[in-house]
C-alpha positions in Angstrom: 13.0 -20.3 -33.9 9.0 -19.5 -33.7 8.9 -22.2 -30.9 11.9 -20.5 -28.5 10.0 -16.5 -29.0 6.7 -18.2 -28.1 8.3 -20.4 -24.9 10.4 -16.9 -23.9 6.9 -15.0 -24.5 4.9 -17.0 -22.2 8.0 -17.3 -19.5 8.0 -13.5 -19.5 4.1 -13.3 -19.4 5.0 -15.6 -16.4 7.1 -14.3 -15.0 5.9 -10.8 -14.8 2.5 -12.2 -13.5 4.0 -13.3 -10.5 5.9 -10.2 -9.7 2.5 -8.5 -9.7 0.7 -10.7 -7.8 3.8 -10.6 -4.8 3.2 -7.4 -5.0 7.1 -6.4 -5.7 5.9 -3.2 -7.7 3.8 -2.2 -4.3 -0.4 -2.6 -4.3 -1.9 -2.0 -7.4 -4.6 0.6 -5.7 -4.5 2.1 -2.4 -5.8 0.0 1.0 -8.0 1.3 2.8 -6.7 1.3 6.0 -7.8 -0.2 9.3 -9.4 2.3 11.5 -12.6 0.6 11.8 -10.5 -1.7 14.5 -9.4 1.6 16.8 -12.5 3.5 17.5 -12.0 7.0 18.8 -7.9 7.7 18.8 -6.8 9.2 21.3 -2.8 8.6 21.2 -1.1 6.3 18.9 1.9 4.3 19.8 5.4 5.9 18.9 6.3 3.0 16.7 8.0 3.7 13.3 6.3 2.3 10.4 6.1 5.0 7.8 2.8 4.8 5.5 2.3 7.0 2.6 -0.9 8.5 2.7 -3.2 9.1 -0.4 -3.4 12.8 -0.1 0.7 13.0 -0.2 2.0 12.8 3.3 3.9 10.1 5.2 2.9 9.1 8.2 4.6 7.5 11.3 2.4 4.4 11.1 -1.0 3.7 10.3 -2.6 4.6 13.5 -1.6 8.3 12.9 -2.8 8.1 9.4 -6.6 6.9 11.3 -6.3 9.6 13.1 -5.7 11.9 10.7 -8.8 10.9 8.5 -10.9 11.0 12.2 -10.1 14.4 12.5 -9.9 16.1 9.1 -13.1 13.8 8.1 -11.1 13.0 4.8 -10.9 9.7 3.4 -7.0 9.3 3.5 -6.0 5.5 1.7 -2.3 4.0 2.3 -0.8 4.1 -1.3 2.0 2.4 -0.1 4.2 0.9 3.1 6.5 3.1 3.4 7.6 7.0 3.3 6.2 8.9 0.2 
């Protein structure tokens, strides 16, 4: 009996550990986003790809997130990959 809690103990240790690390449950911190790459923003393409910003708001993508933090001088993270 102490053998099959310790084997199910370490398969959920395991298991759980992997779920993390695929990220299933979403980053662990918020990314910083990549806004290094687009200099000064001056329109940002109308694609849909929703990020939820740090300070609360979604976003269309992560270009109008960057541009966001170039105006309002805010450091905005993504908390997550989709709408908030």
């Amino acid at each position: 009996m102490n053998g099959r809690l310790v084997f199910l103990g370490l398969l959920f240790v395991c298991v759980a550990v992997c779920l993390i690390e695929s990220g299933v449950f979403g980053p662990l911190r918020p990314l910083q986003p990549s806004c290094s790459d687009m200099g000064e923003i001056v329109a940002c393409p109308l694609n849909l790809a929703p990020v939820c910003g740090s300070d609360g708001n979604t976003y269309a993508n992560e270009c109008t997130l960057c541009a966001e933090r170039q105006m309002t001088k805010v450091d905005i993270l993504i908390a997550k990959d989709e709408s908030c």
